[in-house]
N, C-alpha and C positions, 0 to 999 in steps of 0.2 A: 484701350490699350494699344499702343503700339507695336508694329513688329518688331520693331528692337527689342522694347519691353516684352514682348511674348520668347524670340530668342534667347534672352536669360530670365527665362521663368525654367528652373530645372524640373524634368521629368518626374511625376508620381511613380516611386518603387511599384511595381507590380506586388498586389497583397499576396504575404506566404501562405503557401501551402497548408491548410491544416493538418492534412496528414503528409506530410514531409519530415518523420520525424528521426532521430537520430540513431544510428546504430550502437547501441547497448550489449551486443552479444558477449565484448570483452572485458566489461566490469564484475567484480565480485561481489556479490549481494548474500548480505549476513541475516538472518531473521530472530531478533529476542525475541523468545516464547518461542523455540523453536522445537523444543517438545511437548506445546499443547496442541491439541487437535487442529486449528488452523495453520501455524506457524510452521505445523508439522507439512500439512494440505501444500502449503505454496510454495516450499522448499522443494515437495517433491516433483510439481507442479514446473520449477522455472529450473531445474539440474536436471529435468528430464528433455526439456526443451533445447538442452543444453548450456546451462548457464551456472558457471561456479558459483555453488551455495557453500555457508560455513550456516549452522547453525549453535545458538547460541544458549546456554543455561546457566542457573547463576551454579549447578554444580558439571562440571568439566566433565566427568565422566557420565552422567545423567545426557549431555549433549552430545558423547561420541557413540554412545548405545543408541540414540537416536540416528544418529545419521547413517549405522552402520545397519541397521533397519533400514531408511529410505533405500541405502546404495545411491546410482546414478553415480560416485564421486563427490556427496557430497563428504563436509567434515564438521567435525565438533567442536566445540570450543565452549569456556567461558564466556558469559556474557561482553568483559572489558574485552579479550582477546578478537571475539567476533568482531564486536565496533570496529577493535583497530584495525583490524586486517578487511577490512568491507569498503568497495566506493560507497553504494548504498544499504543503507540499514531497515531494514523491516519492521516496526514495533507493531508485534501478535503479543503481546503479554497478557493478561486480566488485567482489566478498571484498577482489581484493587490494588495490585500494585503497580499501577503507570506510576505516576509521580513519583514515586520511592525509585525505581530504576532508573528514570532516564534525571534523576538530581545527580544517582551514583554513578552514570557515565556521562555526566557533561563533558568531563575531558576530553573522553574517547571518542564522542561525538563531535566534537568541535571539529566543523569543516566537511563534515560529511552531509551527503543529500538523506535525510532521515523521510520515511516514510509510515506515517502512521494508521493502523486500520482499524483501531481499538473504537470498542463499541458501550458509551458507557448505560450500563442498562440495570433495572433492577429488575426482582421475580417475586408475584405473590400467587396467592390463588386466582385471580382473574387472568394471568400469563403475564407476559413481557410487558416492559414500560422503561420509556425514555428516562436515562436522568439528566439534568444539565449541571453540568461541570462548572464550579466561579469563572472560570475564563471563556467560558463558553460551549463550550467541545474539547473533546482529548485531543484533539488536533491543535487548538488553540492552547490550551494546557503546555504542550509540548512545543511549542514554538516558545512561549514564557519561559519554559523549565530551559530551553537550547538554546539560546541567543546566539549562539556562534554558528549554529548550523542550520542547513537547509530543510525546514520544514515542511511537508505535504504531508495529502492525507490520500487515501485510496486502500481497494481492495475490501472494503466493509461487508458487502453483500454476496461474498462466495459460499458456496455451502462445502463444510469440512469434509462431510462423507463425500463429495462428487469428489474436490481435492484427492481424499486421501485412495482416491478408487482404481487399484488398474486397469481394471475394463474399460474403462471409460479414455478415450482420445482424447475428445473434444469436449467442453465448456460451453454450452451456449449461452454467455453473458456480455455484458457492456462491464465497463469498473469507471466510476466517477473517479476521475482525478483532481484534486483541488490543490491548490499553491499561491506565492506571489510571484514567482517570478517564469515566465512563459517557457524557459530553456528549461527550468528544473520539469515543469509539468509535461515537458514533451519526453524527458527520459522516465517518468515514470509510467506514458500511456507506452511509450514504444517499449517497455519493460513488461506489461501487462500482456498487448501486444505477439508476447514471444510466446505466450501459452497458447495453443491448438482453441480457436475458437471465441477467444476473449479479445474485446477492442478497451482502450482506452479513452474516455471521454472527459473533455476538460467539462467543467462543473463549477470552475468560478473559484471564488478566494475562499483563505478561510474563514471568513468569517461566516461562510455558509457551509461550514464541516459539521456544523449541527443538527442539521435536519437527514443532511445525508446518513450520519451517525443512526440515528432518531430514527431510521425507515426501517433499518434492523429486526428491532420490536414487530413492526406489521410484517415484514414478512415470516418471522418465527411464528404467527397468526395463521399467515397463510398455510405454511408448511405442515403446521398441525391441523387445522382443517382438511387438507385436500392430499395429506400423506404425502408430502412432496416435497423436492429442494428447489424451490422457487431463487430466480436471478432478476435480472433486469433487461431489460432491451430498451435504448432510444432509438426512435422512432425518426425518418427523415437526416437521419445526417450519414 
């Protein structure tokens, strides 16, 4: 090579930051399934942080008895009103009815960063057990069901009771975030992020929201062996 040839050889971008991620504080985040035990957990979780929650239920007044429970400021709504009024949307609903909700808010969802945490699991006598979904994961599900909007997944492995606890500050956990596009997945670690204790770890596409889904199960194993609300930690990053 030549020094010419080296003089227009343009410089390599310096690689980004992985934790350089984007300030989230001012978006409004809506949670469907916002009064079940989870939905209920991370609403109070990320409006205590300070972060405008709306949560959401498919009956209006079932979701403002909820929120006026949390307090912080959060509010109520129907599930369609939540979507619209949400940058990001939180899908905490049951297995059984994922699909049925988010067909019946494609609209509402269209354009929004959707976030899914839904676990799909079945229970016999031997405990917990993975199911896999036709599309793969609820995650995958829900990307199918949303075509217009931005799908992730994250939030799987928190425990409701630490969520729902005021004693409790801090979170000692990680949260796998999964996505395709690296901008959406950086505002959902940096959104994870804003809880006292919790990091956001990217965890790949979805088409590995399966197994993440799927670990669920062992830890409702763990938890029931050892009386405990087991999380996550990665290790070296």
């Amino acid at each position: 090579m030549t020094s010419t040839d080296s003089a227009q050889t343009p410089a390599k971008a310096p690689a980004k930051d992985p934790w350089d991620l984007p300030d989230v504080s001012g978006l409004v985040v809506g949670v469907l399934g916002g009064t079940g035990p989870q939905g209920k957990g991370l609403a109070y979780r990320l409006a205590k942080a300070g972060q405008k929650v709306i949560v959401g239920s498919r009956a209006a007044e079932r979701a403002r008895d909820a929120a006026e429970e949390l307090g912080h400021g959060i509010e109520g709504a129907d599930n369609a009103e939540c979507a619209r009024r949400s940058d990001i949307v939180i899908v905490a609903v049951p297995w059984e009815g994922h699909a049925k909700t988010l067909q019946a808010l494609r609209g509402e969802l269209a354009g929004k960063l959707v976030v899914d945490c839904v676990n799909p699991l079945g229970f016999d006598r031997k405990g917990a057990y993975a199911l896999k979904p036709e599309e793969g994961s609820a995650a995958e599900q829900a990307a199918a069901l949303l075509p217009d909007s931005r799908v992730t997944a994250a939030f799987h492995h928190l425990s409701a009771v630490l969520l729902q606890d005021p004693e409790i500050d801090e979170i000692d956990t990680d949260v796998m975030v999964l996505g395709e596009a690296r901008a959406d997945v950086e505002i959902v670690q940096a959104l994870a992020g804003r809880i006292p204790g919790m990091r956001g770890i990217f965890a790949g596409r979805l088409r590995n929201a399966h197994q993440v889904e799927s670990l669920v199960a062992n830890l409702i194993s763990v938890n029931r062996r050892y009386k405990a609300h087991a999380g996550l930690r990665v290790t070296d990053v």
